[in-house]
C-alpha positions as CSV (number, residue, x, y, z in Angstrom):
1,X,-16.0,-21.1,23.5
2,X,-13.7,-18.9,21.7
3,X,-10.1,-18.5,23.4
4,X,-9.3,-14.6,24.3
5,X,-6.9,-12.5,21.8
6,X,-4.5,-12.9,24.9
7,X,-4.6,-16.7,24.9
8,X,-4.1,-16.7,21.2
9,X,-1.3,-14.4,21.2
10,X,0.5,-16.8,24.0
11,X,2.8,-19.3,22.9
12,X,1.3,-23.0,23.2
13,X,4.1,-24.3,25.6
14,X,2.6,-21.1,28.3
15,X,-0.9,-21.9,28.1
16,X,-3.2,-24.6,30.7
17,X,-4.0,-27.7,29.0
18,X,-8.0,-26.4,28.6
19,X,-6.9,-23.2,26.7
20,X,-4.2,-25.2,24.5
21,X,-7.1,-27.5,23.5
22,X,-9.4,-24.0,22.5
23,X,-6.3,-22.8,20.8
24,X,-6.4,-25.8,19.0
25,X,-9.8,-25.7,18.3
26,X,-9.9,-22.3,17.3
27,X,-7.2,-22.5,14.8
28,X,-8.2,-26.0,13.0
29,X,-11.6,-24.0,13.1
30,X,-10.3,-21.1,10.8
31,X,-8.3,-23.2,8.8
32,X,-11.0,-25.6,7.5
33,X,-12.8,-22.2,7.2
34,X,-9.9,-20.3,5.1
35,X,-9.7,-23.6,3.1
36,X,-13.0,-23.9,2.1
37,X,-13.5,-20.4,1.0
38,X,-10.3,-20.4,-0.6
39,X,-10.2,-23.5,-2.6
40,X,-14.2,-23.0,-4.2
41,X,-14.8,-22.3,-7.8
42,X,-16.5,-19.0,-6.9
43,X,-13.3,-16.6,-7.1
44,X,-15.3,-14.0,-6.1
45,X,-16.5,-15.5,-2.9
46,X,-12.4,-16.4,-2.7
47,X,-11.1,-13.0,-3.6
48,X,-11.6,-11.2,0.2
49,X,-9.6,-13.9,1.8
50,X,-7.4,-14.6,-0.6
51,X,-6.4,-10.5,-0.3
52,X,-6.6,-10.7,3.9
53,X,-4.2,-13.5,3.9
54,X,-1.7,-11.6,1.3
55,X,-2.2,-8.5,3.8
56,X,-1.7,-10.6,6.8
57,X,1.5,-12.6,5.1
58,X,3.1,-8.2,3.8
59,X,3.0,-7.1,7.1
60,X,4.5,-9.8,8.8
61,X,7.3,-9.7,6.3
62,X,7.4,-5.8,6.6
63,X,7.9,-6.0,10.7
64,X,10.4,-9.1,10.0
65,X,12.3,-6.5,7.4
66,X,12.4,-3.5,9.7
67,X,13.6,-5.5,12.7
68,X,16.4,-6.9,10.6
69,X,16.9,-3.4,9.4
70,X,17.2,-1.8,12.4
71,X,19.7,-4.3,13.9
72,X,21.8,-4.3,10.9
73,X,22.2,-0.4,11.4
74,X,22.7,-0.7,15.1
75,X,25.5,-3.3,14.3
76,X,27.0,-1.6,11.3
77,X,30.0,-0.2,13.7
78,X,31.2,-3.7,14.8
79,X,31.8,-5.6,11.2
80,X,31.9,-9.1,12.6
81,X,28.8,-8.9,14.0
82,X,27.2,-6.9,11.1
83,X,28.6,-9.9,8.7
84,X,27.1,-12.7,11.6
85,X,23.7,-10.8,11.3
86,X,23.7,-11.1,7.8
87,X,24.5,-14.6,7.8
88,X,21.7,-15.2,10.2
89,X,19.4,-13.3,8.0
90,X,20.4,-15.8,5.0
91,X,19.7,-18.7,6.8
92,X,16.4,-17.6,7.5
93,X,15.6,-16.6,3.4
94,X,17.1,-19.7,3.0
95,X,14.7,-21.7,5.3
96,X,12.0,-20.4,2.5
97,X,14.0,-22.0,-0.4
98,X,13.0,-25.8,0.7
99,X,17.0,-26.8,0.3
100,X,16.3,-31.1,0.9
101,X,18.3,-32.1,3.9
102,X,20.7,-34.2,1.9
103,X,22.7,-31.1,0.7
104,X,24.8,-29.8,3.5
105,X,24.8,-25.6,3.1
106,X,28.1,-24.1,4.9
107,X,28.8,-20.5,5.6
108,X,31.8,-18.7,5.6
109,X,32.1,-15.8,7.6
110,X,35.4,-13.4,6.5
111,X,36.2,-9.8,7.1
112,X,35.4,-9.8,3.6
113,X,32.1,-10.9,3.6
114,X,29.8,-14.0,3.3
115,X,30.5,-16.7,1.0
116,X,27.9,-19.8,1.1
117,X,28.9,-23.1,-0.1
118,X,26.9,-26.3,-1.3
119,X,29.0,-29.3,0.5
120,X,29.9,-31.7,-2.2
121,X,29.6,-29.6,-5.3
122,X,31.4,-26.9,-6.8
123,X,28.8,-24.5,-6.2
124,X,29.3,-21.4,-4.2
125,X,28.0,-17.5,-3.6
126,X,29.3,-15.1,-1.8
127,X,29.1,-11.2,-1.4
128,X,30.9,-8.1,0.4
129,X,28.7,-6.3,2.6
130,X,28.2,-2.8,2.0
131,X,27.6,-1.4,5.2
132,X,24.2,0.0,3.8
133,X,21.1,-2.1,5.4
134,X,18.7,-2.4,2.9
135,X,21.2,-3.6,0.2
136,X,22.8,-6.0,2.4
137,X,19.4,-7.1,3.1
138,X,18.6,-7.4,-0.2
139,X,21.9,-9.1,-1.2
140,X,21.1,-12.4,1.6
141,X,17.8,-12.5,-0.1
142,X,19.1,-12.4,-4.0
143,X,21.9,-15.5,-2.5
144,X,19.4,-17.4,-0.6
145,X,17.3,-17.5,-4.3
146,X,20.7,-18.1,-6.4
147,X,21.0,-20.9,-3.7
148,X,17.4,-22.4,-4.1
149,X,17.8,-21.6,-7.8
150,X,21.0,-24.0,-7.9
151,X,19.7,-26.8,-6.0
152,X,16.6,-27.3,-8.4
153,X,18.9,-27.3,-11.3
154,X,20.7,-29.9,-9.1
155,X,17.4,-31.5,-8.4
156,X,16.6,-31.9,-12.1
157,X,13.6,-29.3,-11.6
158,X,15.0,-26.6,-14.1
159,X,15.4,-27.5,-18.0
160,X,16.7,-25.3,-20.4
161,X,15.4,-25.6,-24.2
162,X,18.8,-24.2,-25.3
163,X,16.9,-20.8,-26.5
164,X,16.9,-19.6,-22.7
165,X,12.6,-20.3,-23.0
166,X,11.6,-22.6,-20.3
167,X,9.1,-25.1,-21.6
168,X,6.9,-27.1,-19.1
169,X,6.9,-30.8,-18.7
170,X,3.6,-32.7,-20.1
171,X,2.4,-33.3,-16.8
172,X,2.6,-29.6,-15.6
173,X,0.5,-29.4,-18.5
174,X,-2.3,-31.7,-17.4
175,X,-2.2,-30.4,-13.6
176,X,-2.8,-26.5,-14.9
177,X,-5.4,-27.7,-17.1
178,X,-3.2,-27.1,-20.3
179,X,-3.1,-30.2,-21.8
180,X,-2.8,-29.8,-25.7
């Protein structure tokens, strides 16, 4: 039995044990079916999901944006909270970044702005808010990158040829089918 839009739109921790287990069902269901239609070798068969899961992922991240936009202009009279939303915005491009649990990220609220340190490193970024959303936006999602960016290079995971052209590793080669 399929579970009701309702039930599906209900968080788990609400629901009777019965409809958590259609949930359940219902998701692992269209998952196994997303997977297989997604990982064949007909990328035509592929293409239609593949495009309704890219939809589906935009306009999540649209409504995300516009929320954060609209608090950051409701908040843009009181700095310190402006500056705290931004730092909360950060931490959640920076949830996207992967950082490993073994570097410590601390943030440093100032009149001034946001400045974001890796713990044990000499590594930092910071910016000055402008007081205009959608580059402030913007800004926590360029130092959430620079931050992700850093710890790879940390990681070993960046190599630089010295002409500023990235070459791939041999076995990036073999996995892409590349192999020379």
């Amino acid at each position: 039995m399929t579970p009701s839009k309702s039930d599906l739109a209900t968080p788990v921790e609400q629901l009777t044990q019965l409809d958590k287990e259609r949930v359940q069902k219902y998701k692992q269901g269209t998952a196994a079916e997303v997977l297989g239609v997604i990982g064949q070798e007909s990328e035509t068969k592929a293409a239609p999901w593949v495009r309704k899961i890219a939809d589906e992922q935009e306009e999540k991240e649209r409504k995300q944006r516009m929320i954060a936009l609209e608090m950051l202009t409701s908040l843009r009279k009181n700095k310190k909270q402006y500056i705290r939303f931004l730092s909360t915005i950060f931490l959640l491009f920076s949830k996207e970044e992967d950082v490993p649990k073994r570097y410590r990220i601390t943030i440093d609220l100032q009149d001034e702005g946001l400045s974001v340190f890796i713990v044990g490193t000499p590594y930092y970024g910071a910016f000055t808010p402008s007081g205009i959303p959608h580059y402030d936006y913007h800004a926590c999602k360029l130092l959430a990158i620079k931050l992700g960016n850093t710890i790879a290079k940390l990681e070993g995971y960046h190599r630089d040829s010295g002409e500023g052209i990235l070459i791939p590793w041999e076995d990036e080669k073999v996995a892409y089918g590349r192999a020379s």
